[in-house]
N, C-alpha and C positions, 0 to 999 in steps of 0.2 A: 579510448573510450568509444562505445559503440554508441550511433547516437541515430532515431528516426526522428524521420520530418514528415509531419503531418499538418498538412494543407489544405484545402479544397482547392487552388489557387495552381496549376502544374507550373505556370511560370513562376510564381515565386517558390515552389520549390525548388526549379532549377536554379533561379539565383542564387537560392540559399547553399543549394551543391556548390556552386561555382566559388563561391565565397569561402566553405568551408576546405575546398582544396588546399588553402594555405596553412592548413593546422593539420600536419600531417600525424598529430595526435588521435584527430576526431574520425573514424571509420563507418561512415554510413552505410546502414543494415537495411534500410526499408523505408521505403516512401508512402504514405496513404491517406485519402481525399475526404472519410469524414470517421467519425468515433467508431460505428459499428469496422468497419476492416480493420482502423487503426489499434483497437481490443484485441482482435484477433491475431495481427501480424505482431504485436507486444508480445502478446504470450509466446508465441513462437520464437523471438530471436533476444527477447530480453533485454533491452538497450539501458546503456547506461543513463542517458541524457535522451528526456522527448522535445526537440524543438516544436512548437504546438500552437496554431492559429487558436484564434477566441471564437469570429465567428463563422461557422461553416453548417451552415442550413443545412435539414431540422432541428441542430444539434447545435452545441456550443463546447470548446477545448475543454472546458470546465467538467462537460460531463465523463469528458474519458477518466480525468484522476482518478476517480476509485476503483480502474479496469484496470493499474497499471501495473509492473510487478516492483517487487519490494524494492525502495531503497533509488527508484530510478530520478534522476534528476529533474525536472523542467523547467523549460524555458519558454513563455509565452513570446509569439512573435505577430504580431497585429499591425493594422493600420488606422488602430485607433489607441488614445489614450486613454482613455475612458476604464477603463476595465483596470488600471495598474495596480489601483488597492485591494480588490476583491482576488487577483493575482498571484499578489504577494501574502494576503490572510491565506490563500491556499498553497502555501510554503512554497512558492516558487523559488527559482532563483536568480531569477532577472524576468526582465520585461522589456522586448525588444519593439518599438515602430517603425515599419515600414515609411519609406523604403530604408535598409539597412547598411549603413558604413561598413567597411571593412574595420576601420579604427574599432566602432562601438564593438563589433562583436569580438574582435582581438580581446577587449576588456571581459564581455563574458566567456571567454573560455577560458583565462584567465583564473576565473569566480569559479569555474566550476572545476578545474582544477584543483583549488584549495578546497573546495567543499568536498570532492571525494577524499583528497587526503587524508581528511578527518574525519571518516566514514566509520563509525562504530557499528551496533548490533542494526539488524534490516529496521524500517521504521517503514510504516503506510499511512496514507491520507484518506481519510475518512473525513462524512459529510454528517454532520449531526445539529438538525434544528436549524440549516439552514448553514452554518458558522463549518466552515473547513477544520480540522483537528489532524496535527502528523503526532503519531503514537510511534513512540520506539516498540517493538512485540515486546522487549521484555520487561514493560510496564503491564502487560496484558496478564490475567487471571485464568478469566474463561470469556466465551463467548456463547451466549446463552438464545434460544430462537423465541421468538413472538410473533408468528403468523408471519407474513412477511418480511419483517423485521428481523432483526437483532440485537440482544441487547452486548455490551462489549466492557465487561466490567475489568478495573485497572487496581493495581497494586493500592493506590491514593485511596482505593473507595470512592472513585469515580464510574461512573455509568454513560456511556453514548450509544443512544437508539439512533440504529443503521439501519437505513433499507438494502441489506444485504442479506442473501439465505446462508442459512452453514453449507449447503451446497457450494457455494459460491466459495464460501469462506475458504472450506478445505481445498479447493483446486489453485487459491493463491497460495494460501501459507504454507511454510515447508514443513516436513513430518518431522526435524531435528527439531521443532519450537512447541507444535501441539498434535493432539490425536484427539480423534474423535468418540466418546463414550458412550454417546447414542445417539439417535435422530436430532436431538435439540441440544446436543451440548459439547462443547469442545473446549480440553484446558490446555493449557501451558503447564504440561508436565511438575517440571524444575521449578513452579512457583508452589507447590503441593507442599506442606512443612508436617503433617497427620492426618492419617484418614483412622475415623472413630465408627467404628459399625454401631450400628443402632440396634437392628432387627437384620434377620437373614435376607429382608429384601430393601433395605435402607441404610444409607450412611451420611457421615458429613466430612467434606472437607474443609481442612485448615490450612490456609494458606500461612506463604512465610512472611507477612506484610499485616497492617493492619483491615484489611479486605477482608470482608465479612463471610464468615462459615456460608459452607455450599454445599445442601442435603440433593444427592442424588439417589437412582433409583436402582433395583435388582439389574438391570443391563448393562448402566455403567458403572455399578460396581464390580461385576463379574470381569468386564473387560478391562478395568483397575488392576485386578486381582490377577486376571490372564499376565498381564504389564508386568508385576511385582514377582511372579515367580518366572519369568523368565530373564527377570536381572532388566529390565530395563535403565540402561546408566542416566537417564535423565531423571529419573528417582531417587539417586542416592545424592 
């Protein structure tokens, strides 16, 4: 498992290296000091497992989760306890204080071990009204734009307003799950169950779920339509 540690803290990242030597499972990718690099160095190497400080001025651990890529594991690692419940509401999977036993963290890798083995379709952590939410994608419909926001509507006929742009959207999510239809609208193909044209520049989608019909416009219809005749297999 590929796993970065982000700290503000170099000596307790080194410790945390030193530490992690004896798990000759865990393969550390990347080291970095606060969210904005730590964002950036994610994208690049992917890690399975983010080991991830709480507080690291101006910013907080808290704020990288929604930068991270799909499906990655984490592990808060602090020197406070304070934080453990809001932690774990943000689908953590452990919560480690400093300073750290070798024993405790044996026990999380451990944890995260059996949590990847039972790793099904990719899932993300989204921040909605405050309340952390991990969505599996393919509970996901579409993703629909509101000015800065997002709205993120779910098989259930559930809806979560993200401050996240489709911009954003589409450089996380992978193109096997959704594509983009037009400036403000992005679906998950394979959840599509009939598309019913309306007029030559109007349709609606039906999904296969009880999630509510979805009228889109001449653009993303067209690019529907580009999809359907060239065999796209995530429409069948």
């Amino acid at each position: 498992m590929k796993a970065l540690l982000v700290d503000d803290e170099r000596l307790a990242r080194k410790r945390l290296t030193h530490l992690l030597q004896a798990h000759p499972d865990i393969t550390i990718v990347g080291e970095a000091g606060d969210v904005a690099s730590a964002a950036e160095l994610a994208a690049l190497v992917k890690p399975d497992i983010v080991f991830l400080d709480v507080q690291m001025p101006p910013n907080e651990g808290f704020d990288l989760l929604p930068l991270l890529p799909l499906n990655a594991l984490v592990v808060f690692v602090t020197a406070f306890d304070t934080y453990a419940v809001q932690a774990f509401e943000a689908a953590a999977i452990d919560y480690l204080v400093k300073p750290i036993s070798a024993e405790r963290l044996a026990m999380t890798i451990q944890r995260l071990a059996k949590q990847g083995s039972h790793a099904t379709s990719p899932e993300i952590i989204i921040k909605d009204a405050g309340t952390w939410v991990k969505l599996n994608l393919d509970s996901i419909c579409s993703i629909q734009a509101d000015g800065i926001y997002t709205d993120v509507f779910t098989i259930n006929s559930q809806t979560h307003h993200v401050r996240r742009s489709i911009k954003e959207w589409i450089q996380l999510l992978s193109g096997d799950y959704f594509v983009q239809l037009d400036r403000s609208l992005i679906v998950r193909l394979q959840s599509i169950h009939q598309l019913k044209i309306v007029t030559r520049d109007e349709a609606e989608l039906f999904f296969s779920t009880d999630a509510a019909p979805l009228k889109i416009g001449r653009q993303a219809l067209n690019t529907l339509r580009n999809r359907i005749k060239k065999g796209d297999p995530r429409l069948s």
